[in-house]
Backbone bond lengths (Angstrom), bond angles and torsions (degrees), N, CA, C in turn:
res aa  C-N    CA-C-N  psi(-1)  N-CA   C-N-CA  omega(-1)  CA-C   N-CA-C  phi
1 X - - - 1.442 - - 1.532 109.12 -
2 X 1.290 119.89 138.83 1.389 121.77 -173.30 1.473 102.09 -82.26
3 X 1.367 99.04 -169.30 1.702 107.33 -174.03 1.794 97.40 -94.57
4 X 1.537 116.25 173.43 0.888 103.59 138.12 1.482 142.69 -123.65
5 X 1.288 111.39 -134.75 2.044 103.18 -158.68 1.908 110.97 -64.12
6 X 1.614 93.23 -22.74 1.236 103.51 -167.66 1.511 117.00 -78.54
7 X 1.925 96.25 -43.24 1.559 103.59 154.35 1.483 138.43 -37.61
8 X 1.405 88.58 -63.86 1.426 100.88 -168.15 2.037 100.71 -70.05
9 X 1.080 103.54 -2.46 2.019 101.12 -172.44 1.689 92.71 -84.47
10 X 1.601 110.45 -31.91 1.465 115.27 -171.63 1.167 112.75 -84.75
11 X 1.352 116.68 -35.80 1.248 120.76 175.26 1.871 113.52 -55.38
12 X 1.361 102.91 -48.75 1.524 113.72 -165.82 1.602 103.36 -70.33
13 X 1.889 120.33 -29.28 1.157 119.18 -163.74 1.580 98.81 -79.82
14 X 1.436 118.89 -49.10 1.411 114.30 171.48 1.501 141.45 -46.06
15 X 1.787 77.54 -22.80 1.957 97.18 161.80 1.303 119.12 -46.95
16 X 1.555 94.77 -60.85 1.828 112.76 -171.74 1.289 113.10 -68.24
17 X 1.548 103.63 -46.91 2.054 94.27 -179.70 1.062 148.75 -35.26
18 X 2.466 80.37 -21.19 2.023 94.38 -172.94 1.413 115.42 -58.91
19 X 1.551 101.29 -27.53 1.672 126.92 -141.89 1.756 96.20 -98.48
20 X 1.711 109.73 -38.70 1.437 103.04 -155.59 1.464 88.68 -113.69
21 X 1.713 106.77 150.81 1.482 124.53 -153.76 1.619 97.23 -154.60
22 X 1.078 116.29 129.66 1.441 134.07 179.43 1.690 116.06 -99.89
23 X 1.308 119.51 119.36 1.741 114.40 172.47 1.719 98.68 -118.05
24 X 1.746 105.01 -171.45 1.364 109.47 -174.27 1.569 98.65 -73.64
25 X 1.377 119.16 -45.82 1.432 144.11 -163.83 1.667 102.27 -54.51
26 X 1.938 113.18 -50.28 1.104 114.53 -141.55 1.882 93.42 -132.54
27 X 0.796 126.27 29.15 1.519 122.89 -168.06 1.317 133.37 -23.87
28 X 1.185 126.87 -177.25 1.424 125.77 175.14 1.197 119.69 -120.10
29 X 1.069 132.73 95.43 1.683 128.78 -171.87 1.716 104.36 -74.35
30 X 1.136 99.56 112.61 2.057 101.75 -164.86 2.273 85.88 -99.19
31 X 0.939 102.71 140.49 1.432 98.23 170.84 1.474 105.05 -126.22
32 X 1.502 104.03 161.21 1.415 130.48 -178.75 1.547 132.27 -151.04
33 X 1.141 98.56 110.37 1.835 107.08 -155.58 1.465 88.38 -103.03
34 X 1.542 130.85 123.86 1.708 139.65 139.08 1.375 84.40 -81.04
35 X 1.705 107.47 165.79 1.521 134.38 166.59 1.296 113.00 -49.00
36 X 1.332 114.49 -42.52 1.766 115.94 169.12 1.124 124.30 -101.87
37 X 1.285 129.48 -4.89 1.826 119.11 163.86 1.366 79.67 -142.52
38 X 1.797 89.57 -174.26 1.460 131.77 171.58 1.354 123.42 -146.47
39 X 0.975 114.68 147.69 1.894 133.41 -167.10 1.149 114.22 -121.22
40 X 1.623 100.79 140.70 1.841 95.03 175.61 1.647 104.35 -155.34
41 X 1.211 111.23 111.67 1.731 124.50 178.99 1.516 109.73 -87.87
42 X 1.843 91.39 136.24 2.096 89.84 157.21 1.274 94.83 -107.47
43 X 1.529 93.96 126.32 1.711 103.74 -177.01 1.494 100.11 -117.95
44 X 1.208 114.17 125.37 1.746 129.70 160.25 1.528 116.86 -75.35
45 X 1.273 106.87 72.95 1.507 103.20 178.17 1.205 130.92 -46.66
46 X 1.941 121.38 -24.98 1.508 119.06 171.06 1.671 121.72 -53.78
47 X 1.524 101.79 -37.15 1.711 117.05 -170.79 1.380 91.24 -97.05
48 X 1.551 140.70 -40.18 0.930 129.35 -176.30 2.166 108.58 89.42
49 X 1.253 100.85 28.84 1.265 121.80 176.26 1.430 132.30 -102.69
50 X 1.280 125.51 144.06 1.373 118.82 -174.57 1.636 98.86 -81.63
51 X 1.151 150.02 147.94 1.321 143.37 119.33 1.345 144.81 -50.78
52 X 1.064 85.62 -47.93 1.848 117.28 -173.39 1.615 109.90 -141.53
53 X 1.436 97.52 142.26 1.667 92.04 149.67 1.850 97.29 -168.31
54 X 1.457 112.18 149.24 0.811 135.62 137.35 1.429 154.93 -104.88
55 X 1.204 138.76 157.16 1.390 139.42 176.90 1.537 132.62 -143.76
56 X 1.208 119.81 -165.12 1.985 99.89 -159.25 1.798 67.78 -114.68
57 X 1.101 134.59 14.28 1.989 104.53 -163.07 2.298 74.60 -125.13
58 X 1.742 105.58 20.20 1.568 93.79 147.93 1.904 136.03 -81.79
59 X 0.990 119.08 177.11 1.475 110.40 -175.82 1.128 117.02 -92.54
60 X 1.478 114.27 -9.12 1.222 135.81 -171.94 1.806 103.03 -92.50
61 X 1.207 113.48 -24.33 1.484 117.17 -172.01 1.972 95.91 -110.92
62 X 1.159 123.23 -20.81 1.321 114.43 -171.36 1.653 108.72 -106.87
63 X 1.194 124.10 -7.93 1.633 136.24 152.48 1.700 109.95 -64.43
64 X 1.219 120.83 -45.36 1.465 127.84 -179.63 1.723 118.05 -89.97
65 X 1.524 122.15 -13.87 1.014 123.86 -179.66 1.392 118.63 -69.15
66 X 1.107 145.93 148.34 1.457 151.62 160.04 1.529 124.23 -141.58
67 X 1.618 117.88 -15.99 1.481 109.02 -179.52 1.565 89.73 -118.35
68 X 1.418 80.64 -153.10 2.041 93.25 -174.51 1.651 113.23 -67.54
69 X 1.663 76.51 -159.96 1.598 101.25 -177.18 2.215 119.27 -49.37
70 X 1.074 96.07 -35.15 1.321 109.04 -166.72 1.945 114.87 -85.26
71 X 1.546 90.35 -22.44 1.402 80.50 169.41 1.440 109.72 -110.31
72 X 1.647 110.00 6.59 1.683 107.84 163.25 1.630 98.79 -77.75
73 X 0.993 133.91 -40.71 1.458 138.33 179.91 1.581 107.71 -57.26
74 X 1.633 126.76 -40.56 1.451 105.99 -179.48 1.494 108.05 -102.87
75 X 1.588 128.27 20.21 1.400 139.15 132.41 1.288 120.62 -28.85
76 X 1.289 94.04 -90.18 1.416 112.16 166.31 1.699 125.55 -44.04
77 X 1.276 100.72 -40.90 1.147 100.04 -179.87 2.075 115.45 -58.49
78 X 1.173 99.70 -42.64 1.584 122.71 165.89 1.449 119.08 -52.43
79 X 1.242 102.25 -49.16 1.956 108.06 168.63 1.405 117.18 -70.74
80 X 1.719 114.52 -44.62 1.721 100.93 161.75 1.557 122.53 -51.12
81 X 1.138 110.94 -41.49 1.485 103.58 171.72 1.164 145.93 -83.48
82 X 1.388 100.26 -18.89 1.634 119.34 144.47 1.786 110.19 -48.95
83 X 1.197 110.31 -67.69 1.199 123.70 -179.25 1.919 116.74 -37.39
84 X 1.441 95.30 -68.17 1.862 107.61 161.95 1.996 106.26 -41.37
85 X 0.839 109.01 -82.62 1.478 127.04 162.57 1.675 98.79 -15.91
86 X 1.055 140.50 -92.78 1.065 135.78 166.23 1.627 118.03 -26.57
87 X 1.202 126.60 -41.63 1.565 124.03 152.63 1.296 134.61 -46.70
88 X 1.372 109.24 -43.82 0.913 125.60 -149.36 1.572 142.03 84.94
89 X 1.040 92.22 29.41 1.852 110.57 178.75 1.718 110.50 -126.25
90 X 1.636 89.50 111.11 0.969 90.68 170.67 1.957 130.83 -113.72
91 X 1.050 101.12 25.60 1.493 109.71 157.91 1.683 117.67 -145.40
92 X 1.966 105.90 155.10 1.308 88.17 -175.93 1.881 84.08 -155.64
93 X 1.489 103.93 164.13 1.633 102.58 176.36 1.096 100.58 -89.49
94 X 1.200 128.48 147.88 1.531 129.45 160.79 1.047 125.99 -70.50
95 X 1.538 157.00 171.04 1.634 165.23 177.19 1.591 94.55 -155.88
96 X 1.512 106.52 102.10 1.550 105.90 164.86 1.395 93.68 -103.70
97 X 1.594 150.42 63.66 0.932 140.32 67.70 1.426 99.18 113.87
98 X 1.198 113.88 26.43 1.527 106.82 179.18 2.067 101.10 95.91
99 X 1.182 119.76 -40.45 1.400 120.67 -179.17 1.889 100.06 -73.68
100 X 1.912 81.73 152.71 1.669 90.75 171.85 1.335 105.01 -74.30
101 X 1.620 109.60 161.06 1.555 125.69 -173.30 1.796 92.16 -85.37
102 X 1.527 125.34 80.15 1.310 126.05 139.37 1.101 116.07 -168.31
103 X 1.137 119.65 -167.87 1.589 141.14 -154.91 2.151 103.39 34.73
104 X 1.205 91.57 -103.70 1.536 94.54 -165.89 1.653 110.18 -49.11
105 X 1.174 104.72 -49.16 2.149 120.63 -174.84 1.197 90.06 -70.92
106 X 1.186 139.59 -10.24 1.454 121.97 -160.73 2.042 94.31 -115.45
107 X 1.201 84.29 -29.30 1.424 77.69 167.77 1.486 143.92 -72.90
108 X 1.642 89.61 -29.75 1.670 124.28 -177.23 1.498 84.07 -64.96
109 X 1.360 114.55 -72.47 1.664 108.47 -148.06 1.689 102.22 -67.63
110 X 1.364 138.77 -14.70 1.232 142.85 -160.60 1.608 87.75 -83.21
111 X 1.395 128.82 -60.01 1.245 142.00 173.18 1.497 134.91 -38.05
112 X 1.717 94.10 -52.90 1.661 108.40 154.07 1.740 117.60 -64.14
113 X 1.502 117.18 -49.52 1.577 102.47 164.67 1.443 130.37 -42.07
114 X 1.682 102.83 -59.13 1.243 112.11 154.27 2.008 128.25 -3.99
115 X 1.375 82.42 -70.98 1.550 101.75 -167.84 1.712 114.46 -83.03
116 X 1.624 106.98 1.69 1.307 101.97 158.52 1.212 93.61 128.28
117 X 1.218 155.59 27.95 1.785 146.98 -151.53 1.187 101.17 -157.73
118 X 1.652 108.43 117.96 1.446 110.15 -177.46 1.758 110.99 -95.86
119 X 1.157 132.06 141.44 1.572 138.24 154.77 1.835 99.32 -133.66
């Protein structure tokens, strides 16, 4: 019997974690898509701290929204990096989190480059 969707998302995310590593300097933007929003943390894995986070269920992303899923995803993606930007950090690795790199994740991170943030 195979795994299922939930498995195989954990399985694939534990893949990446070996590889991807979060500092204060260089963070980890970990993302998280439900069917109706999406999430995206700068996590400092040394302290084990959030930095940042944004989401599409902000006021800042749901005053400006008008189409679907994908341009709530490069919203957000724009406010994390606003957000970093306001820190003063301007690079970070990404963690798409077990999800494939498109549509919504692909939008987020296209959005955060966009807005000035290199990975």
């Amino acid at each position: 019997m195979g795994l299922t969707k939930l498995e195989h998302r954990k399985k694939i995310k534990m893949r990446v974690r070996k590889h991807v590593f979060g500092t204060p300097e260089k963070p980890r933007l970990s993302v998280f898509r439900s069917n109706r929003q999406i999430y995206v943390q700068a996590i400092d894995d040394l302290n084990g701290v959030t930095l940042v986070s944004a989401s599409s269920r902000e006021k800042e992303v749901t005053e400006k929204l008008k189409g679907d899923k994908k341009e709530q995803a490069s919203l957000v993606g724009e406010l994390i990096a606003k957000k970093l930007k306001n820190k003063g950090i301007e690079t970070a690795v990404f963690d798409r989190n077990g999800y494939l790199f498109h549509g919504r994740v692909k939008e987020l991170a296209d959005a955060a480059r966009k807005g000035g943030l290199k990975f």
